[in-house]
MDAnalysis code that builds the backbone (N, CA, C; Angstrom):
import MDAnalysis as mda
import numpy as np

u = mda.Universe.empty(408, n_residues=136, atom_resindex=np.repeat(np.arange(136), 3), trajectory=True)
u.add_TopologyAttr("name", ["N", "CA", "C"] * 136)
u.add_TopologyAttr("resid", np.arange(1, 137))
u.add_TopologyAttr("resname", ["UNK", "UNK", "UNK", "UNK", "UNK", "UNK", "UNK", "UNK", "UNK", "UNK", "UNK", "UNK", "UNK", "UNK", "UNK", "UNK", "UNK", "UNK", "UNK", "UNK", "UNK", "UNK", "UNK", "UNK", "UNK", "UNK", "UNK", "UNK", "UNK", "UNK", "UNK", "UNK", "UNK", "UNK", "UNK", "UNK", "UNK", "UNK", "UNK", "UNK", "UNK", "UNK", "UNK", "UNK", "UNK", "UNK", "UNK", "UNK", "UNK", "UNK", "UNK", "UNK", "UNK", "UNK", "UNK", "UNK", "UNK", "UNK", "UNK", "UNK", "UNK", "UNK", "UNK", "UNK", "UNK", "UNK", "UNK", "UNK", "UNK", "UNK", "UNK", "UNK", "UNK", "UNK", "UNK", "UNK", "UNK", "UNK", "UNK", "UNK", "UNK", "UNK", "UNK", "UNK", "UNK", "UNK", "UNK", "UNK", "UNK", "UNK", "UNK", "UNK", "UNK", "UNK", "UNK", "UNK", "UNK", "UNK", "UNK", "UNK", "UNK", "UNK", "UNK", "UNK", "UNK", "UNK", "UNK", "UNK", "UNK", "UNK", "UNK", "UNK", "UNK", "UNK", "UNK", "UNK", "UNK", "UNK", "UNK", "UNK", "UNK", "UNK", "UNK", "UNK", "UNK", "UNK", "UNK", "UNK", "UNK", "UNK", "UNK", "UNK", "UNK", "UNK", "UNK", "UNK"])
u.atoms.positions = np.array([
    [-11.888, -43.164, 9.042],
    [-10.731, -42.274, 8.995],
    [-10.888, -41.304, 7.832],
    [-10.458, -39.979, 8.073],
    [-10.552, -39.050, 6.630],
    [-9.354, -38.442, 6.759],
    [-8.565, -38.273, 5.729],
    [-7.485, -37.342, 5.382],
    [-7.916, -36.046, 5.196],
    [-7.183, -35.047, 6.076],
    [-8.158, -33.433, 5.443],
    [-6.738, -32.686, 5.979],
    [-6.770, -31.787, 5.674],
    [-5.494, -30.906, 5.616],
    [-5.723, -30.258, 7.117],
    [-4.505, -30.083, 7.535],
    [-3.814, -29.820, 8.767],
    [-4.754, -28.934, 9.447],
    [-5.539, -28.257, 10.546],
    [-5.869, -26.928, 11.089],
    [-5.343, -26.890, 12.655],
    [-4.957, -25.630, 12.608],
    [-4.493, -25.296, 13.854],
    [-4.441, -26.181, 15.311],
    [-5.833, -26.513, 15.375],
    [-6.167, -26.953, 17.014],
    [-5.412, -28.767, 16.556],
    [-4.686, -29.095, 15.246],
    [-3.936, -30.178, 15.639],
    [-2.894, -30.087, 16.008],
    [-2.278, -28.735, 16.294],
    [-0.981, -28.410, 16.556],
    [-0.518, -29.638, 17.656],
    [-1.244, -29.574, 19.176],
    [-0.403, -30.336, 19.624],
    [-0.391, -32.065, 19.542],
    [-1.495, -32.346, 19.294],
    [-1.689, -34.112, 18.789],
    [-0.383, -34.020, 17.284],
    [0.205, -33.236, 16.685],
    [1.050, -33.061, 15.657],
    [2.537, -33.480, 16.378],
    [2.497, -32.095, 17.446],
    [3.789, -32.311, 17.958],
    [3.788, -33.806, 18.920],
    [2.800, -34.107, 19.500],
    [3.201, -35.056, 20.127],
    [3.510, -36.456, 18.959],
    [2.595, -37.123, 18.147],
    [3.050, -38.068, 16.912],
    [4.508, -37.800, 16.829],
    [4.778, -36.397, 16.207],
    [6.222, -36.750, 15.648],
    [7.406, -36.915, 16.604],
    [6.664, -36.012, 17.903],
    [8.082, -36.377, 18.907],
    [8.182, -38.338, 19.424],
    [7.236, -38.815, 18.868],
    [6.786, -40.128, 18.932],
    [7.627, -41.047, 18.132],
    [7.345, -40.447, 16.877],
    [7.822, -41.663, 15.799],
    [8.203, -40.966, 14.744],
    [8.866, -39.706, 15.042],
    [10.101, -38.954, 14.324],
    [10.833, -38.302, 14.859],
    [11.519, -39.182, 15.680],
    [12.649, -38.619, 16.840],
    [13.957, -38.074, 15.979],
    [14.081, -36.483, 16.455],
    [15.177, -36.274, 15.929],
    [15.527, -34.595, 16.659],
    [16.770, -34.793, 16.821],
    [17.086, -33.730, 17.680],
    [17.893, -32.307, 17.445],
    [17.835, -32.868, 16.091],
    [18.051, -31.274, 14.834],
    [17.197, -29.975, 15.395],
    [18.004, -29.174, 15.371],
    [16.851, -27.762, 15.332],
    [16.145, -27.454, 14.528],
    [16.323, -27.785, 13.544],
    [15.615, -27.864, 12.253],
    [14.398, -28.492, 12.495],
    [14.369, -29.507, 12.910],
    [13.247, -30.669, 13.115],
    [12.473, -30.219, 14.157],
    [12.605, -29.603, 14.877],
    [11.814, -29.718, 15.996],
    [10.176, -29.093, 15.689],
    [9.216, -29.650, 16.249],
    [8.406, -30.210, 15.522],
    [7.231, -28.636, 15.689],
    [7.369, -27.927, 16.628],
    [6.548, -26.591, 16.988],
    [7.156, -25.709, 15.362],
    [8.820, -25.923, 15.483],
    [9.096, -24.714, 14.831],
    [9.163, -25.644, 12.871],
    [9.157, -26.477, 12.401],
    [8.696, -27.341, 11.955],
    [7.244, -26.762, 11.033],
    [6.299, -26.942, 11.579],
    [4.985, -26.430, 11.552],
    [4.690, -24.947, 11.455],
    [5.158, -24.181, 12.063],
    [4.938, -22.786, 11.832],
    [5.311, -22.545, 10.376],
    [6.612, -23.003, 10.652],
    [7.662, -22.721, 9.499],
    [6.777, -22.995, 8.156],
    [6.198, -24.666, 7.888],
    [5.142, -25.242, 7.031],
    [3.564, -24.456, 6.636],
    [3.071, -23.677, 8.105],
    [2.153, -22.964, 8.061],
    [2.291, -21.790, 7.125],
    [3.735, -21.474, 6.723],
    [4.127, -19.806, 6.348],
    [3.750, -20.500, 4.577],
    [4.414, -21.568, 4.392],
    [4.936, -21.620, 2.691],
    [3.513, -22.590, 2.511],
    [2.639, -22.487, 1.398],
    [1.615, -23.610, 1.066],
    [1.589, -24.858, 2.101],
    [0.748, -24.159, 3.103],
    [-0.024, -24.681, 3.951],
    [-1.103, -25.391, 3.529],
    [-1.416, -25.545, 2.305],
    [-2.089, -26.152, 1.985],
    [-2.003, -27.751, 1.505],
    [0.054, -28.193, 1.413],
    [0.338, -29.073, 1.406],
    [0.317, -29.905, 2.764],
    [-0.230, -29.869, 3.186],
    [-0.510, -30.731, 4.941],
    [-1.553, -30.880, 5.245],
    [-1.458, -32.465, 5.253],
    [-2.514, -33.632, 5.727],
    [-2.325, -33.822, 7.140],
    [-3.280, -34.729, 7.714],
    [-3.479, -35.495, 8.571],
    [-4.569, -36.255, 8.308],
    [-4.129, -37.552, 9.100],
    [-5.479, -39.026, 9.174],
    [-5.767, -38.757, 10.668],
    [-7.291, -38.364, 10.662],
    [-8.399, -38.239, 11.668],
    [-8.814, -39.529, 11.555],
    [-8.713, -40.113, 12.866],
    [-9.838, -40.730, 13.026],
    [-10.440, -40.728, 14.594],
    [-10.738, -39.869, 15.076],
    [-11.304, -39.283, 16.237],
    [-10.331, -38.751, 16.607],
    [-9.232, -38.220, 15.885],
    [-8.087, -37.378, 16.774],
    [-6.898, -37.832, 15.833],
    [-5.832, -36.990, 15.406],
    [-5.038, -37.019, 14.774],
    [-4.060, -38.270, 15.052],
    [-4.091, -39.530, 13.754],
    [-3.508, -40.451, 13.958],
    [-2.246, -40.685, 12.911],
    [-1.960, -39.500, 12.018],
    [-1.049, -39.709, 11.018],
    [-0.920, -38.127, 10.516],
    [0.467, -38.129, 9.529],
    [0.664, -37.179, 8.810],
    [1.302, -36.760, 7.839],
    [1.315, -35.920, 7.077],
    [2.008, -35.985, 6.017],
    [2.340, -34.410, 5.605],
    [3.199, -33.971, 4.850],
    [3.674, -32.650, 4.243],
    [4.374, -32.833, 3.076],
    [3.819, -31.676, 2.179],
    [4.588, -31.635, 0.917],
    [5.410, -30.112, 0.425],
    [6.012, -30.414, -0.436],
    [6.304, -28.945, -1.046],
    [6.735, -29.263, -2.638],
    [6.577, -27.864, -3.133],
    [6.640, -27.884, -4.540],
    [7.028, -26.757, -5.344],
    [8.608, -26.775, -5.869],
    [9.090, -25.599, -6.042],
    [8.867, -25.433, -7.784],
    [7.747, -25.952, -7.986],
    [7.241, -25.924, -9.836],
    [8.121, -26.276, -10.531],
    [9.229, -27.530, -10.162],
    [9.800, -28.407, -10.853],
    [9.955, -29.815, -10.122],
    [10.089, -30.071, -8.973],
    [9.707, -31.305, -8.482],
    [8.991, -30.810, -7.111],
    [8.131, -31.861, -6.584],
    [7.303, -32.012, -5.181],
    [8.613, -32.610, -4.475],
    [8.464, -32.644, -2.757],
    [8.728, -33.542, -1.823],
    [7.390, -33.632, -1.149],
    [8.088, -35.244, -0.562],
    [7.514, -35.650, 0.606],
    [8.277, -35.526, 1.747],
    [7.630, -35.115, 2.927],
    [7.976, -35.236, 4.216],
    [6.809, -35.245, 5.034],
    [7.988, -35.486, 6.224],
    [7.278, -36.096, 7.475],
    [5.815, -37.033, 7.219],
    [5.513, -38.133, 6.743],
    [4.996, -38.961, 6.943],
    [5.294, -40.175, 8.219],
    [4.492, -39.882, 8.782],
    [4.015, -39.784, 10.116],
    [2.666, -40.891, 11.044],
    [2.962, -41.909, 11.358],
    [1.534, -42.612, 11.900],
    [1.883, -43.294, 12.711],
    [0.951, -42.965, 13.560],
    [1.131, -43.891, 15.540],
    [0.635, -45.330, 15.065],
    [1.709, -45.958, 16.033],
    [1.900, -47.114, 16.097],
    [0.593, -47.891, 15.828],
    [-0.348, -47.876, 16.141],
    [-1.406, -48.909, 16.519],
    [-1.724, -48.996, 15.317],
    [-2.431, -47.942, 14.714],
    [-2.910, -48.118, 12.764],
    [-1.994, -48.557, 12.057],
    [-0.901, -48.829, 11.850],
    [0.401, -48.680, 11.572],
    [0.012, -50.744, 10.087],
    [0.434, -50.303, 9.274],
    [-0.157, -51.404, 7.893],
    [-1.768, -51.709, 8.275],
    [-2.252, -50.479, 7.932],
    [-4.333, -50.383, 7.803],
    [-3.727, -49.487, 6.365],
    [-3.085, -48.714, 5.919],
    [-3.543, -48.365, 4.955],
    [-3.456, -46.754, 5.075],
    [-2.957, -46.656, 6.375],
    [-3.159, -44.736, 6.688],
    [-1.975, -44.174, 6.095],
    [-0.786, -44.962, 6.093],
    [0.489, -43.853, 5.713],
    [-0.381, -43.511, 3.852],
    [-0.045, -45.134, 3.346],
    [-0.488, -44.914, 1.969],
    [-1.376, -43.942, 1.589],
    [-2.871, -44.054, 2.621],
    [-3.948, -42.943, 2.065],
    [-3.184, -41.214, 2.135],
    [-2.159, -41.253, 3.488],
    [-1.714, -39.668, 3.342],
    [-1.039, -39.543, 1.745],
    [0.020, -40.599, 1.575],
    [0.898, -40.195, 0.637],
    [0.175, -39.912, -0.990],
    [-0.435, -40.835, -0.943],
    [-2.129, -40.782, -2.138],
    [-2.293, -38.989, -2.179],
    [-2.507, -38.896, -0.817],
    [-3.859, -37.464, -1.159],
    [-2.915, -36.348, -1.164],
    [-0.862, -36.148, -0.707],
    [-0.232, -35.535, -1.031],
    [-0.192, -35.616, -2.333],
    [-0.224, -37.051, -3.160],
    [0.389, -36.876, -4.533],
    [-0.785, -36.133, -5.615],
    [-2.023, -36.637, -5.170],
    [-2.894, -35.846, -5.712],
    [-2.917, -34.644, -5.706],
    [-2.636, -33.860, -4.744],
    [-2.045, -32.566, -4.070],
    [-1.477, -31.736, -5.388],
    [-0.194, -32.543, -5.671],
    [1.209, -32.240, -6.353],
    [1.272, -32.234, -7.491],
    [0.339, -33.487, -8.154],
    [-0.290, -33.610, -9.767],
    [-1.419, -32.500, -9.902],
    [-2.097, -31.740, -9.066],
    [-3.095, -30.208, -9.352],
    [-2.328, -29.568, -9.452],
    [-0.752, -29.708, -9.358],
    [-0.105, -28.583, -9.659],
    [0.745, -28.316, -10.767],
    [0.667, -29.667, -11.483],
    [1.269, -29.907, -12.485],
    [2.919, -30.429, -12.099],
    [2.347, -30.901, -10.911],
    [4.294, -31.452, -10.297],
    [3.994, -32.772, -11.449],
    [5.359, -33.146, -11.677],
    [5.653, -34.567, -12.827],
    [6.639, -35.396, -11.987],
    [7.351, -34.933, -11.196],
    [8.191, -36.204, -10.102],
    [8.053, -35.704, -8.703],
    [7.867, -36.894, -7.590],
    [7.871, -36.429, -6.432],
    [9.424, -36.883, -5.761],
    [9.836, -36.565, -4.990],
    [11.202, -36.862, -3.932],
    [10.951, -37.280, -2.788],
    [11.384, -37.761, -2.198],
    [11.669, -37.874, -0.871],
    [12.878, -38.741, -0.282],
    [13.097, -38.690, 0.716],
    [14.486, -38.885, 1.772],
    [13.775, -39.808, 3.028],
    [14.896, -40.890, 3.131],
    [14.739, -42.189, 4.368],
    [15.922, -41.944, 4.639],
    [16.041, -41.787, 5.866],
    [16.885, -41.397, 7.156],
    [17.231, -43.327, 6.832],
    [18.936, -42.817, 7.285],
    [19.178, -44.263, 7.054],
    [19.045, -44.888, 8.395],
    [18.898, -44.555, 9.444],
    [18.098, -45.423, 10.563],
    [17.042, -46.032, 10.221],
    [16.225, -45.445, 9.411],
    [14.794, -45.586, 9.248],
    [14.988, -46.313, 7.665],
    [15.810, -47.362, 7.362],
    [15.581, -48.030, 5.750],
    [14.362, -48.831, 6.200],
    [14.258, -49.485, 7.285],
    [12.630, -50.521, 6.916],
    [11.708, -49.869, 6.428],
    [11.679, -48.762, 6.388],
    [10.357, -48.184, 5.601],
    [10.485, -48.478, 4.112],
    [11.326, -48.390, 3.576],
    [11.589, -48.446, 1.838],
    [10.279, -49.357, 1.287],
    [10.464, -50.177, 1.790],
    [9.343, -51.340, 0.845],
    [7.871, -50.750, 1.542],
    [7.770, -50.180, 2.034],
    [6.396, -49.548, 2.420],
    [6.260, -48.457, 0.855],
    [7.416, -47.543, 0.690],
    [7.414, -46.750, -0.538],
    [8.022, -47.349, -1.932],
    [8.235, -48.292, -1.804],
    [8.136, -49.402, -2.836],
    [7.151, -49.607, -3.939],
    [6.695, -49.753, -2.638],
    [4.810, -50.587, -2.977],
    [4.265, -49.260, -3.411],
    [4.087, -47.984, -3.382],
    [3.840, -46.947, -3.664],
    [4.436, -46.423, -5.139],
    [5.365, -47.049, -5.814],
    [5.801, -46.676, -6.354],
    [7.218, -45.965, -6.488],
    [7.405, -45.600, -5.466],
    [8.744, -44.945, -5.443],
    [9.904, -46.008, -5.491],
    [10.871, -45.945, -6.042],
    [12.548, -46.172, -6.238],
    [13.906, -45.860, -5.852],
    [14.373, -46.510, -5.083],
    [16.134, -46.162, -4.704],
    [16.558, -45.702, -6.191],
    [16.747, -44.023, -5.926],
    [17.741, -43.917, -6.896],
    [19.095, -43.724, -6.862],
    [19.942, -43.264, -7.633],
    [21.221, -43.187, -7.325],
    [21.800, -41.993, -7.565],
    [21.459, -41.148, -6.332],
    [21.791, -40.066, -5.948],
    [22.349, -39.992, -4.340],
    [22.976, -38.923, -4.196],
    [23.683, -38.324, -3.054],
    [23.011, -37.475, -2.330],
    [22.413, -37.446, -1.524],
    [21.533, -36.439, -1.196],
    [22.631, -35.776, -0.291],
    [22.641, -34.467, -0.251],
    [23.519, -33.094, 0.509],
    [22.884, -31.943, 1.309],
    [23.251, -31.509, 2.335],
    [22.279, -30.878, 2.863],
    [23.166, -29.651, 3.425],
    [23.239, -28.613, 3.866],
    [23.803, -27.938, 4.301],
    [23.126, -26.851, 5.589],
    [23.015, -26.522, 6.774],
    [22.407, -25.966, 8.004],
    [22.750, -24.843, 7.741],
    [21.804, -23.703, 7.818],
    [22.205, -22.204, 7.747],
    [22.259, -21.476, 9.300],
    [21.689, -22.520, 10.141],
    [21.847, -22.280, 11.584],
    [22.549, -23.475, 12.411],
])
């Protein structure tokens, strides 16, 4: 398996993963406009785990005071080998070349079993409110 940053011809093995195992029916989310959108701002924060065909994924951003994580992303079958961790690894490496000092990220509260996956990573429940507001 190799982690290497996103190129085009994964567009649709992309959209299909997340319509997979990041179901969500936001316009926001939807996973074509998603990606373009990601393609426009440091495109250079987006991974994927190859291993004969796109089996995971990951995206970051970094507004030169904290990084996020999003959409981390991996089909079922690899699923505890070690692939989410290696994406989130080679985002954070990503984020520390940039001189990021904290990363963020957000668990959909459907989705708390993941926590102890980012646990083990290091990350922490903190005690914040997260707020969001739709401009569409």
């Amino acid at each position: 398996m190799q982690i290497r940053p996103y190129q085009d011809s994964d567009e649709r093995a992309v959209i299909a993963l997340w319509n997979e195992v990041l179901p969500d029916s936001a316009p926001h989310n939807d996973p074509a406009t998603a990606i373009r959108k990601k393609l426009a701002v440091e495109r250079d924060l987006f991974f994927v785990a190859d291993d004969d065909g796109v089996v995971g994924t990951v995206m970051g951003g970094y507004d030169g005071h904290r990084g996020w994580v999003y959409a981390v992303a991996v089909t079922p079958l690899p699923r505890r080998h070690g692939v989410g961790s290696a994406l989130v690894r080679r985002l954070e490496a990503a984020l520390a070349e940039r001189g990021c000092l904290k990363i963020n990220l957000q668990v959909r509260a459907w989705n708390a079993e993941v926590i102890p996956f980012y646990e083990k990573l290091g990350y922490s429940v903190e005690k914040i409110v997260s707020m969001g507001k739709r401009l569409y």
